[in-house]
Every structure is written in C-alpha cells, then in structure tokens.
N, C-alpha and C positions, 0 to 999 in steps of 0.2 A: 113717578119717581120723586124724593121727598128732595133732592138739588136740581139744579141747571146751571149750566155754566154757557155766559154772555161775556163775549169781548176781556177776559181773564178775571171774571165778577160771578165770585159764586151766590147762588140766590139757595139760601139752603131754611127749609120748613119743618120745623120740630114743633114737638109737645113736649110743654116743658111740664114737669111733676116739680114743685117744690118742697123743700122739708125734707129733703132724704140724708140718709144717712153719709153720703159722699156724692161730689160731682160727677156723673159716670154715662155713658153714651146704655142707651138698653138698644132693645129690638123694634124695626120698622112699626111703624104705629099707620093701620090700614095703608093704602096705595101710594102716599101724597107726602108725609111728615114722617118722622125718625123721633122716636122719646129719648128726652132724655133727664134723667134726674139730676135737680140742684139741690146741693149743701142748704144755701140759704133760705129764707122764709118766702113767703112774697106778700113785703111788707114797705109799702113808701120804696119801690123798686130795688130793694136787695136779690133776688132773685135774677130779675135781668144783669144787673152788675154783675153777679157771681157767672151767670151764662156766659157773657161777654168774656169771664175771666178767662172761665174754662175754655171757650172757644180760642182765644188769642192762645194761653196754653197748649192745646192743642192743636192746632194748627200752625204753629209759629208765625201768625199771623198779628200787626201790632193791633193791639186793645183799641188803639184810637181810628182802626181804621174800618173795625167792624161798626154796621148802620142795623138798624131793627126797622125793619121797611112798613111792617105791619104787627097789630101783636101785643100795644102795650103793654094793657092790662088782661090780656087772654090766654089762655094756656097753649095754644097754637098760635106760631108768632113763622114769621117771616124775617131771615137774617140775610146781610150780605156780608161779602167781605172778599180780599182780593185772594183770586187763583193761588196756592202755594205747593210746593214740592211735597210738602206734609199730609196736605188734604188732600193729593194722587196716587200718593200709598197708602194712607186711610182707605180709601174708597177700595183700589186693589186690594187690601188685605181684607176684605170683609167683602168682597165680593160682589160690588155695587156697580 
C-alpha cells in the first residue's frame, strides 16, 4: 500500500512526474507509491514545493506541516503529514 498511517501521521510514497500539464493525483504506480503529476519543473526544488502545495491543498492540511521524509532529488519520495478528515475521504472515495 503506497500510505500508513502511525499515531495520526500519515507516511504517504508517491512518484512524482514533473512538467505536467496540471497538478493531478494519476493511478497507483506498482504495489508501494501512488503517481502523481506536478505543474512545476523539477528545477532547484520547484517541483517539491508545488507537491507540498498540492498536497496541503488537497488535503487541507497546512503546508508547513507536511515533511519529505525521503526523496529529494528522486522521483519516488516519501511524505508525511498529519491525519486529516480530507485525506479519510480521499482514500474512501478511491477505494484505498
């Protein structure tokens, strides 16, 4: 599974595609990570920023609270960020 959730801290493992045409969650990427396309380049960290964005946006989760655990400069990165009411119907609506 590409999340876990520890002590209300989700640890959630994506592949990130840079350079897309809009920020947008895709389809499970093999057993482990979740793809998702960034708007931004991935250029001197514009790409993670934009991630983070999207994520606090989606999630309604604040910006400053999400952490990149692993991942910097890799296209499969490791995020955390705290349990939200958003990210419980995310998952339920997609069937996770």
């Amino acid at each position: 599974m590409f999340y876990e959730i520890n002590n209300e801290i989700v640890s959630f493992r994506i592949k990130a595609q840079p350079k897309a045409s809009k920020s947008e969650f895709c389809e499970p990427y093999g057993d482990d990570a979740i793809k998702i396309r960034i708007k931004a380049p991935a250029v001197e960290g514009a790409a993670n920023e934009e991630l983070f964005k999207f994520l606090s946006k989606s999630f309604k989760v604040p910006k400053s609270s999400i952490m990149l655990k692993s991942g910097d400069t890799s296209k499969i990165k490791v995020i955390l960020f705290p349990l939200s009411e958003k990210f419980k119907e995310w998952i339920a609506q997609n069937g996770y």
